[in-house]
DRENLODREN-682845 format. One line per field, with one value per atom (N, C-alpha, C): atom name; x, y, z; residue in three letters. Coordinates in nm, 4 decimals. Layout:
residues N
at <- [CA_...]
xx <- [X_...]
yy <- [Y_...]
zz <- [Z_...]
aa <- [Ala_...]
END
This chain:
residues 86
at <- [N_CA_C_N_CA_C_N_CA_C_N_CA_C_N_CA_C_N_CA_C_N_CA_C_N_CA_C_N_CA_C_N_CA_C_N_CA_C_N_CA_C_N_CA_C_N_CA_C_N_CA_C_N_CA_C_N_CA_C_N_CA_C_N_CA_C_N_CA_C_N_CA_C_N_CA_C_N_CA_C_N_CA_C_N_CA_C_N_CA_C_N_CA_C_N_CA_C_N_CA_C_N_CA_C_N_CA_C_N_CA_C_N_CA_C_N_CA_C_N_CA_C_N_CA_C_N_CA_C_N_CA_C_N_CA_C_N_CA_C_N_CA_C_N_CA_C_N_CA_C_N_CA_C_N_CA_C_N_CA_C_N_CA_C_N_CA_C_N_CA_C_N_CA_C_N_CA_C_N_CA_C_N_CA_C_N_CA_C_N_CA_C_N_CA_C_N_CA_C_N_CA_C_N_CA_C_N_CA_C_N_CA_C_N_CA_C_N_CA_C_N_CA_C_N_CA_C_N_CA_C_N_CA_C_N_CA_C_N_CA_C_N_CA_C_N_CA_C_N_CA_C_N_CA_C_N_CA_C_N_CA_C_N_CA_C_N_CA_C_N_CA_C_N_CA_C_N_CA_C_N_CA_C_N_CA_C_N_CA_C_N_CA_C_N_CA_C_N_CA_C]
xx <- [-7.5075_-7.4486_-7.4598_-7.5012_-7.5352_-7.3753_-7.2955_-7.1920_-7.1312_-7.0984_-7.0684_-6.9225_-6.8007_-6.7011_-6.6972_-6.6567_-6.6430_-6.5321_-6.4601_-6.3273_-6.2671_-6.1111_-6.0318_-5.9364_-5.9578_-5.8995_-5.7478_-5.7572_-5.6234_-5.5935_-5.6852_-5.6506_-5.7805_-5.7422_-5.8372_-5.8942_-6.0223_-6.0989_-5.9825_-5.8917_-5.8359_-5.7226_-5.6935_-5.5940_-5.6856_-5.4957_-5.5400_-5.5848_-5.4571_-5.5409_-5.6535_-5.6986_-5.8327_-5.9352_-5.9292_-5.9839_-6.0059_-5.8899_-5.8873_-5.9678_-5.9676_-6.0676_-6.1899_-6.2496_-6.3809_-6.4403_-6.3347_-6.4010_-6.3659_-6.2906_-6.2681_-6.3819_-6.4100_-6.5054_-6.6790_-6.6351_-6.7809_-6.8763_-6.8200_-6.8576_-6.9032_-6.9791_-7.0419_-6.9890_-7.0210_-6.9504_-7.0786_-7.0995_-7.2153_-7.2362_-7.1043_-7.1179_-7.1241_-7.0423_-7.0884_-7.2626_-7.2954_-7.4708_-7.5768_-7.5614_-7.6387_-7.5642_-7.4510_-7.3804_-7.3838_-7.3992_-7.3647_-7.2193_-7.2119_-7.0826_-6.9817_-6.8361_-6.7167_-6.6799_-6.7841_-6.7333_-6.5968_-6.5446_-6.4260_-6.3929_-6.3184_-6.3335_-6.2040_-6.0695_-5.9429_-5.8517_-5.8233_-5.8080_-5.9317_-5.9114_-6.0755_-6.0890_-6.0107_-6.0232_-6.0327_-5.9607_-5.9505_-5.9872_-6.0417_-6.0672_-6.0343_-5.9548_-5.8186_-5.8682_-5.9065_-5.9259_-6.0502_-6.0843_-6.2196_-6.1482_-6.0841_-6.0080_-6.0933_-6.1932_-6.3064_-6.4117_-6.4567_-6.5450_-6.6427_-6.7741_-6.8462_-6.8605_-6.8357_-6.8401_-6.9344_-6.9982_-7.0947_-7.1564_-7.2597_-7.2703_-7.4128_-7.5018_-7.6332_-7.7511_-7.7172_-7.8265_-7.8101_-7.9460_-7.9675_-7.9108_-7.8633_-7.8034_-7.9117_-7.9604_-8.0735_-8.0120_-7.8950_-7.8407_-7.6945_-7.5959_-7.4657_-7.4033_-7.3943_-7.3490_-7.1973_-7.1035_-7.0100_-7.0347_-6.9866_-6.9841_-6.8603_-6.8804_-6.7432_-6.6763_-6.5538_-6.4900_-6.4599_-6.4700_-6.4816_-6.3444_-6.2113_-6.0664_-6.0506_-6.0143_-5.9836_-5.9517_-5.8393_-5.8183_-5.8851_-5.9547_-6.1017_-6.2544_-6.2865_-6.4817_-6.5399_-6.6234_-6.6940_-6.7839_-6.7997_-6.9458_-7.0125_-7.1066_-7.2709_-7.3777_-7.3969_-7.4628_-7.5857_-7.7198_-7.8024_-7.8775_-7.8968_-7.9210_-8.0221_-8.1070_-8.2313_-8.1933_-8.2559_-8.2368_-8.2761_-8.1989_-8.2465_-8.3781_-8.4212_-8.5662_-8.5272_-8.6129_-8.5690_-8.5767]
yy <- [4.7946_4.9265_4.9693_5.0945_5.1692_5.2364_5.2213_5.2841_5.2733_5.4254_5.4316_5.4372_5.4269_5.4482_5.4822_5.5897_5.6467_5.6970_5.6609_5.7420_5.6731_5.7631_5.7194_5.6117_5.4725_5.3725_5.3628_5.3793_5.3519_5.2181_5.1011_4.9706_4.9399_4.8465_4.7897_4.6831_4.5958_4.4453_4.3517_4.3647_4.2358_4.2370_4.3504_4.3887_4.3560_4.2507_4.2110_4.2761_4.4185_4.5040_4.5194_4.5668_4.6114_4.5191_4.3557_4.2551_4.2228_4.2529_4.2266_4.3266_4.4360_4.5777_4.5529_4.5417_4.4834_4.3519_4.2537_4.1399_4.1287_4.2197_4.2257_4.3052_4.4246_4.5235_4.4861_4.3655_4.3218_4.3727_4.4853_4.5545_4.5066_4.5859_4.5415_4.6534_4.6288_4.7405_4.7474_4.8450_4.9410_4.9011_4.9293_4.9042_4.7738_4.6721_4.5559_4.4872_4.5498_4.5246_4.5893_4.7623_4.8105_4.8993_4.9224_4.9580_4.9262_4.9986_4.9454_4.9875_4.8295_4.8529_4.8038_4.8870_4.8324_4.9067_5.0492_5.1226_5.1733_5.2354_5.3100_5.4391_5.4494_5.5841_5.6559_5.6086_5.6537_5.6226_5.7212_5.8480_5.8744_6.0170_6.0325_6.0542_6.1116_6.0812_5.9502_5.8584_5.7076_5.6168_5.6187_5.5028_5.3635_5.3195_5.1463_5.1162_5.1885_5.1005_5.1559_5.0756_5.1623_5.1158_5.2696_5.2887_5.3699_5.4279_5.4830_5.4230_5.4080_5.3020_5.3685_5.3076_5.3401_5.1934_5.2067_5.0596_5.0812_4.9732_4.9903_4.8841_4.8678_4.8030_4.8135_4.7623_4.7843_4.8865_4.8967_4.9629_4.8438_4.9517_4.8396_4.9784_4.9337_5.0552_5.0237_5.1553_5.1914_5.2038_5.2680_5.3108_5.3572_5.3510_5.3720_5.4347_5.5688_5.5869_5.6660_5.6916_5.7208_5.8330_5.9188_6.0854_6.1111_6.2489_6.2929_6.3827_6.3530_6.4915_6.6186_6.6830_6.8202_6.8764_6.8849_6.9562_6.8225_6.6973_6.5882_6.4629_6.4389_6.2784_6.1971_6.1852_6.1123_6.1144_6.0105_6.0303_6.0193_6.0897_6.1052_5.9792_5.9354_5.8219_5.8691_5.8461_5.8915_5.7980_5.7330_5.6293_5.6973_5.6086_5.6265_5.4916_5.5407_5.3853_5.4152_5.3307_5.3163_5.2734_5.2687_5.2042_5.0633_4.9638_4.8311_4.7872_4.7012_4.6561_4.5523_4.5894_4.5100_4.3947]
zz <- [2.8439_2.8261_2.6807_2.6692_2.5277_2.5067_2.3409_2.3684_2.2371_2.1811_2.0388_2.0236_1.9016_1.9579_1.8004_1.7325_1.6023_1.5756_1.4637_1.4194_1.3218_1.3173_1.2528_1.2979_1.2756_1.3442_1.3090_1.1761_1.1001_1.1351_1.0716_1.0963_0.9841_0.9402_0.8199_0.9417_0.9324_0.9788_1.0537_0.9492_0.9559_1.0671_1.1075_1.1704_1.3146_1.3352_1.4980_1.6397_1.6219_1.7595_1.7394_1.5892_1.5507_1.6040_1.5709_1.6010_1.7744_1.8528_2.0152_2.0115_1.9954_2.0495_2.0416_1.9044_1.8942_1.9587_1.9932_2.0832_2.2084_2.2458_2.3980_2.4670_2.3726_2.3990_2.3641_2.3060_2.2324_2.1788_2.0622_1.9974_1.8585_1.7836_1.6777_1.5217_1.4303_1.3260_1.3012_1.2688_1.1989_1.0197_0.9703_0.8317_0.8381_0.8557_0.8241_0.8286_0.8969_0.9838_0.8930_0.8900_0.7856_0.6561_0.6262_0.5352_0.4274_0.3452_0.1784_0.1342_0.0188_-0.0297_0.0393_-0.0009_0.0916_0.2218_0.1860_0.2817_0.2763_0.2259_0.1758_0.2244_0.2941_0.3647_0.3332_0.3148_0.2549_0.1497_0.1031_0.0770_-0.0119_-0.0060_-0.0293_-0.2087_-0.2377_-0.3808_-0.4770_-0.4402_-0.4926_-0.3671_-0.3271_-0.1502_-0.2154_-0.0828_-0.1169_0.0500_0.1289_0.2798_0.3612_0.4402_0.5378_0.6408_0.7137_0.8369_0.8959_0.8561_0.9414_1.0005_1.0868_1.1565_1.2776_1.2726_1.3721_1.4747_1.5633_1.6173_1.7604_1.7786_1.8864_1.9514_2.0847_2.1553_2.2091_2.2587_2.3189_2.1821_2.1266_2.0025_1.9057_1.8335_1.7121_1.5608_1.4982_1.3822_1.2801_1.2289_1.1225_1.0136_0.9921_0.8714_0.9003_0.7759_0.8222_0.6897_0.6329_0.5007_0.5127_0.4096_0.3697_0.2684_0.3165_0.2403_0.1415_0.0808_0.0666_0.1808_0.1409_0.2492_0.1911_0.2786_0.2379_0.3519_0.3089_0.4033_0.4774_0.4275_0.4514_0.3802_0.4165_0.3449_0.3744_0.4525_0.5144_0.4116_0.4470_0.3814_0.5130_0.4794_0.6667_0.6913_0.7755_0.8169_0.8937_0.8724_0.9045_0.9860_1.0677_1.1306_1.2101_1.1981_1.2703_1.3607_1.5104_1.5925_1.6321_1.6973_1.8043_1.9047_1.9920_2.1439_2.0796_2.1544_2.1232_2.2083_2.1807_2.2360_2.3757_2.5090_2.6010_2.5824]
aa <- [Unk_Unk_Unk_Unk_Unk_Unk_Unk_Unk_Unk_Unk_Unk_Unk_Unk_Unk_Unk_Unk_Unk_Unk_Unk_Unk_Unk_Unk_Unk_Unk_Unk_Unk_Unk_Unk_Unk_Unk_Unk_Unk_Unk_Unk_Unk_Unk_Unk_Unk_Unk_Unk_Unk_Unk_Unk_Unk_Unk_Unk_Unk_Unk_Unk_Unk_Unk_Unk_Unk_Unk_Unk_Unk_Unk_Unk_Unk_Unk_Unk_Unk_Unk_Unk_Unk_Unk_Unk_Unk_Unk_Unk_Unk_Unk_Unk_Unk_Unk_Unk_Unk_Unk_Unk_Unk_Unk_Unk_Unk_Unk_Unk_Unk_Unk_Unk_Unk_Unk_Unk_Unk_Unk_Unk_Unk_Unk_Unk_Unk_Unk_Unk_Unk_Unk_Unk_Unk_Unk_Unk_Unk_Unk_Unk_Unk_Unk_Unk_Unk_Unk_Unk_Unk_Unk_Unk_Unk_Unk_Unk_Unk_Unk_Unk_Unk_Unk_Unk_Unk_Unk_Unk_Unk_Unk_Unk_Unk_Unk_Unk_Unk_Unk_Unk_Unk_Unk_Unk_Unk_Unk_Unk_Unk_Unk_Unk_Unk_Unk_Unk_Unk_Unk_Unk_Unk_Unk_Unk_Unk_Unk_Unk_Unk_Unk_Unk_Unk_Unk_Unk_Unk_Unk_Unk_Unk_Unk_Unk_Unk_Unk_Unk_Unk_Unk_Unk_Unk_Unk_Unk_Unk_Unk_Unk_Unk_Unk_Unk_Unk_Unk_Unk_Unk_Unk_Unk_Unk_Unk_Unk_Unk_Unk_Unk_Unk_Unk_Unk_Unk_Unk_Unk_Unk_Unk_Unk_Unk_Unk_Unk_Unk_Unk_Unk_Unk_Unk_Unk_Unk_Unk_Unk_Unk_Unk_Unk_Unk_Unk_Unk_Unk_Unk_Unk_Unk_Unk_Unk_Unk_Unk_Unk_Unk_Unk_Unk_Unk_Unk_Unk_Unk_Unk_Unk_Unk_Unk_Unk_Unk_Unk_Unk_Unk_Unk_Unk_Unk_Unk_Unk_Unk_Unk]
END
């Protein structure tokens, strides 16, 4: 199954629901895979956490960047995938 799940998690890595979700769902993080950096997504002026996340399953991720925000305490993320290879 191909399947993206993007947002505002409001949970840092380490955080356990955060942790059951991603391995119950057997999902993959995007930034960790092709991301640079820490990935910092809040608050957007000084960034202290990456509570924004692209997380996913059946693709392969090309690229995964962190913007500014523009009418948000958020930094936006940006991810690009391929179909994975049979």
């Amino acid at each position: 199954d191909r399947i993206v799940v993007a947002g505002d998690f409001n949970a840092i890595g380490r955080h356990q629901p955060m942790r059951n979700l991603v391995a119950g769902a057997q999902l993959r993080d995007a930034h960790r895979e092709v991301g640079e950096g820490l990935g910092l997504t809040w608050p957007d002026r000084l960034p202290i956490a990456r509570l924004d996340r692209v997380l996913f399953r059946g693709l392969e991720p090309l690229s995964l960047s962190v913007g500014r925000a523009a009418g948000s305490d958020h930094r936006p993320v940006t991810a690009r995938f391929t179909a994975k290879p049979a």
